[in-house]
N, C-alpha and C positions, 0 to 999 in steps of 0.2 A: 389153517388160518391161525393167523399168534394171537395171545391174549388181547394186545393191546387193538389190533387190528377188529378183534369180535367187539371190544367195548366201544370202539367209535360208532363199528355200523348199530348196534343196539342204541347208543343215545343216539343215533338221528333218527334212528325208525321211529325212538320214544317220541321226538320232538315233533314229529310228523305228525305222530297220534295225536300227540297234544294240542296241535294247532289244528285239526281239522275238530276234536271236542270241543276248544275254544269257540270256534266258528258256530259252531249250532247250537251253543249257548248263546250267545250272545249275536246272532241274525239280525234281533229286530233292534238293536242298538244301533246297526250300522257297523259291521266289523271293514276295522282298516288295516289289522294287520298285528303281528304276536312275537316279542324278542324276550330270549330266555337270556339269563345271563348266573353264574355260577360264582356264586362270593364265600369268602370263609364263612360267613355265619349264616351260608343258607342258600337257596336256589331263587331270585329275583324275575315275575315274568310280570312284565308291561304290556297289556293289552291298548290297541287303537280302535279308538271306537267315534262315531259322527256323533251318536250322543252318550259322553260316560255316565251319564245320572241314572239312565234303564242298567247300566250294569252293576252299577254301586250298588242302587236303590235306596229302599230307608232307611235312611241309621246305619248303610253298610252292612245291611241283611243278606242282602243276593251276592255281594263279591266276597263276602264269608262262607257261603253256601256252598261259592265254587272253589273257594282256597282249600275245602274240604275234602270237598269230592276230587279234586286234581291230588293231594295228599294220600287218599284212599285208593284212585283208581291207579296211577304211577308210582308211585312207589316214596313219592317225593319226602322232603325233610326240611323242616324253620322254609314253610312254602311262603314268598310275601309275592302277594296280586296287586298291582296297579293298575287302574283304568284313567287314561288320558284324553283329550279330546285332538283328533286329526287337524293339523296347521291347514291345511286346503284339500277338502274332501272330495273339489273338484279333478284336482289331478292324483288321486290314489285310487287305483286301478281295482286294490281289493272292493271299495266303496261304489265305483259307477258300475261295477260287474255285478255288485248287487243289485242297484236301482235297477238297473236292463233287465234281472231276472223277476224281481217286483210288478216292474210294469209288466211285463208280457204275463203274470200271474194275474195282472188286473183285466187283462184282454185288451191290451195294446197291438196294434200290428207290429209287425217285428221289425218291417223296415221304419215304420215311426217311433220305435223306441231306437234302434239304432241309430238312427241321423238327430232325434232331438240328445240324445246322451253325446252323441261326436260332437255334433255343436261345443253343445256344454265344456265340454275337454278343449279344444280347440282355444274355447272362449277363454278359460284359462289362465292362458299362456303356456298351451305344452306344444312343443315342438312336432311333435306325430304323433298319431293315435291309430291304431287298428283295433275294430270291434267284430268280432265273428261268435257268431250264433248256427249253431247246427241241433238238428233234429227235424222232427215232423212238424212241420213248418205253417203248411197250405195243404197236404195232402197228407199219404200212407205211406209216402215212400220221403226216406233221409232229407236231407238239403243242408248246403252249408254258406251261409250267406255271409261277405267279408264288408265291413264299411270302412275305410281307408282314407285318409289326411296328412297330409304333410309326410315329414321323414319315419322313416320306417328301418329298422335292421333285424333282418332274419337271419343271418347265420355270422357264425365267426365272433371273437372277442367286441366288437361294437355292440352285440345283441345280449351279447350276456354282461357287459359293463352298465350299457346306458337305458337298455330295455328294463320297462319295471312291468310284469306282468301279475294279474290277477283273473281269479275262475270262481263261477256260481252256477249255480243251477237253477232253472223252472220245472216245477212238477205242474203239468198239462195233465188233461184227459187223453191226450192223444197219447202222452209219454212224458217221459224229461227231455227238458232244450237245455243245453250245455251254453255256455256264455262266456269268454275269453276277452278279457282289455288289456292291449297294450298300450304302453306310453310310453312316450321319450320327453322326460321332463324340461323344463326350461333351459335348466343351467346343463345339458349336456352338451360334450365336446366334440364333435366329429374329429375322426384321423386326420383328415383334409386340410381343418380350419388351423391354418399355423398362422404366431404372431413373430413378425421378424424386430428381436430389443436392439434400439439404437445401437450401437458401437460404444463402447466407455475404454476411452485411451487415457491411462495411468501416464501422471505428471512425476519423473523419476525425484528421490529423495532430495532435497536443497543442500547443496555444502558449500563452504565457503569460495571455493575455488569455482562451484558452479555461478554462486551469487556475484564475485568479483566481475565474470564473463559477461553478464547478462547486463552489471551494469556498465560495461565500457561498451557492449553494443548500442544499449543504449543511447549511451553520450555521443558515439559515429551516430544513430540515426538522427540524431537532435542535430550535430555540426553541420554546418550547411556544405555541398560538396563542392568542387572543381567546376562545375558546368554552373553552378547554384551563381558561386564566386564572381565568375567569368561573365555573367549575366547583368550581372552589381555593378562590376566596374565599368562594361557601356553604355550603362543605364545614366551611371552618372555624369557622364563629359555632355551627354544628347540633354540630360537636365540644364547643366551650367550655361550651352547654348542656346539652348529656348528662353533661359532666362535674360540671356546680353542681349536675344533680339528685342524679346517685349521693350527690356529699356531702352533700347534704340528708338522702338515705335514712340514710346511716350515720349522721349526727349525731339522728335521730330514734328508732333503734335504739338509740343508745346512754343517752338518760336512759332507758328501759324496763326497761334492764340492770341500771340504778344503784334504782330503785325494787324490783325483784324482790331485788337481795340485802339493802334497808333490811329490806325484809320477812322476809326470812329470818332476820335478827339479832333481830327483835323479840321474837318469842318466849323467846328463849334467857335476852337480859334480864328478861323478867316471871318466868321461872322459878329463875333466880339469887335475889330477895329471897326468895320461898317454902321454900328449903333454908335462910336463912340462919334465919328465923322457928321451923322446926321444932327446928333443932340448939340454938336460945335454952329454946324449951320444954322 
């Protein structure tokens, strides 16, 4: 094995030890989780915790205590600790994997810790959850009990991309029970779920020669056509006719007019000499 190949497998074996020391320091804080990160002026580890104030403590006593001992026990160098508080404790699988070990260390039965914890996960908003508990259960002999929701991926790149897994333990008189949370958080993607993007059709460059084009199309679609034309000029002879008939009508209406009121006068005249005849008599 080459150098560079020994110092890899050495810092993750370190990193391993360091995260399971973190862990049982910091239990009753709520461990959510442990990222090491390597800067020029020194080795940076961020711990997640449900509550960072048991880790800090007073005055920054206890997360001194541990920048110490991690310094002492690994070998470390300028060690800086930070303790953060978990965005949603409900779906970090380090965190429900401990409450599951808690309660059943309270005497919880195991199926009512498991379904009120899935609940919980579920409620959420995490996409799947699997919770499995194995050990001595109910009796003397193993058991391994799975509680199950929603999507799940056990093998292949989906399981190791979008699975977030966390492990705890209960120490029982019977034994230790082992405790395993899966989740598949919110914002995961299945392979499956494809989004088909509209089409986007490129309008090619304007030149002048193009712009010239567009506008003498233009001006044909604006002129009116041959059929358009043709349509105009029958329009208008059938106008000019309807109009000589109306005045036809009115001017036929009109001597009718002129006869009905001669009519009407004539009486009036034949009765005018008869008053004149009598007033004589």
């Amino acid at each position: 094995m080459t150098t560079i190949a020994r110092q890899m497998v050495e810092e993750r074996v370190r990193r391993m030890l360091v995260h399971e020391f973190v862990r049982n320091e910091v239990d009753r804080a709520g461990f959510g989780g442990l990222t090491i990160q390597r800067t020029p002026l020194g080795t940076h580890v961020r711990i997640l915790a449900e509550r960072p104030g048991i880790v800090i403590g007073r005055k920054g006593v206890d997360i001194n205590r541990l920048t110490e001992e991690l310094e002492r026990t690994f070998g470390y160098e300028n060690l800086q600790v930070e303790a953060s508080d978990v965005e949603n404790w409900a779906l970090n699988p380090d965190v429900m994997a401990s409450k599951v070990a808690n309660a059943l260390e309270r005497g919880w039965n195991y199926r009512r810790a498991g379904n009120s914890m899935l609940q919980r996960i579920m409620g959420a908003g995490a996409r799947g959850c699997q919770i499995t508990i194995a050990g001595k259960l109910t009796g003397l002999r193993h058991r391994t009990e799975k509680f199950i929701e929603g999507h799940i991926k056990h093998c292949g790149e989906p399981a190791l991309q979008l699975m977030q897994l966390g492990y705890s333990q209960a120490k029982l008189k019977p034994g230790t029970i082992g405790v395993k949370v899966a989740i598949m958080p919110p914002n995961a993607k299945l392979p499956d779920e494809i989004e088909v993007a509209p089409a986007v059709v490129e309008q090619p460059p304007a030149t002048e020669e193009g712009e010239a084009a567009a506008k003498g199309e233009e001006a044909a679609e604006a002129a009116p056509t041959d059929d358009e034309q043709a349509d105009v000029a029958e329009a208008a002879p059938e106008e000019g006719a309807q109009s000589e008939a109306d005045a036809g009508k009115e001017a036929a209406k009109a001597p009718a007019g002129d006869e009905k009121a001669n009519a009407a006068e004539a009486p009036k005249e034949g009765a005018q000499p008869e008053a004149d005849a009598e007033d004589s008599g």
